[in-house]
Structure formats: structure tokens, C-alpha cells
N, C-alpha and C positions, 0 to 999 in steps of 0.2 A: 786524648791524653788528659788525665790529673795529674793537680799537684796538691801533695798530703803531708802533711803534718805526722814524723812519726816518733813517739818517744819511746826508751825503752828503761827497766827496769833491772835491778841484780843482776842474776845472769845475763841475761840480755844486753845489760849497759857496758859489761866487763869484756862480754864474747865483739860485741862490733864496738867498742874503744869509745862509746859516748852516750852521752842522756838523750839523743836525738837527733832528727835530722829530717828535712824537705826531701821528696822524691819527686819524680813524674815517672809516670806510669800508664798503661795500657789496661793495668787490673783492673778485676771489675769489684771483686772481692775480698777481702783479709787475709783468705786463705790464699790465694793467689799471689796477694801482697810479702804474705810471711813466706809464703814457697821461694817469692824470689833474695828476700832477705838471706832466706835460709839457707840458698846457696852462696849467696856474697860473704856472708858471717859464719856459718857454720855451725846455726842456731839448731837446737835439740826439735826434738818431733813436739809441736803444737798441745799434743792430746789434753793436757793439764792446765791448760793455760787461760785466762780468760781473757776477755777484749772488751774494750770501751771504745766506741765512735763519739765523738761532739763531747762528751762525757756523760755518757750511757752506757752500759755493760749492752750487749748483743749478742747475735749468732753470728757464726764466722760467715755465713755464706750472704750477708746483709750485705747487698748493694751501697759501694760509694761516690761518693763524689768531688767535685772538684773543690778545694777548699777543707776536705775533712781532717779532724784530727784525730788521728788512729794511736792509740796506749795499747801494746802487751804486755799481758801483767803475767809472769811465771808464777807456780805455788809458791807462795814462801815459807822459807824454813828458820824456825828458831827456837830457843829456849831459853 
């Protein structure tokens, strides 16, 4: 088990009702992470989306750890 630092942004923050939040977890990866967000929240499909660990952009499939902090970042839209 970890426990991960997870913040979220625009849609993200609007869809699960906050900028953030601690989990614990069995995942081993982000995408595992956001699969299980994605059911709790009813977060849109990943494909567009970028991620930062520690504050580093990465691959989704990067290995976490205990202690990380994980940002989903959605496109953003504006004009």
C-alpha cells in the first residue's frame, strides 16, 4: 500500500468536488490510479490528459511510490 498526494484540476476539480485529496492505494501506476478515480468520480477517458509525478510531466505507465505527488492535468480550453 501507498499513500499519494492527488490534486486535480478544471474539470477534474469540478467532476470529484475538490483541488485534491490523499489516497492509499495498491496501484502501481497512474493509469491504475486514474482507472480507480475514474470510477469513484466519473472522470472522462485519460487519452488528452498529461501527468506530472514529484513535479515532472511523465508516462502514465511510471512506477509510483509511496509518498508521490500525482497532478492530472486535463487540455485546457480558452480564449
Amino acid at each position: 500500500m501507498k499513500k499519494l498526494q492527488i490534486e486535480y484540476f478544471a474539470i477534474l476539480r469540478e467532476q470529484a468536488g475538490k483541488s485534491g485529496e490523499f489516497i492509499t492505494t495498491e496501484a502501481s501506476t497512474a493509469v491504475e490510479v486514474f482507472a480507480g478515480l475514474q470510477q469513484a468520480y466519473g472522470f472522462a477517458d485519460p487519452k488528452n490528459f498529461k501527468l506530472a509525478v514529484n513535479d515532472e510531466f511523465c508516462a502514465w505507465d511510471r512506477p509510483l511510490s509511496d509518498g508521490d505527488h500525482v497532478v492530472f492535468l486535463p487540455p485546457v480550453a480558452g480564449g
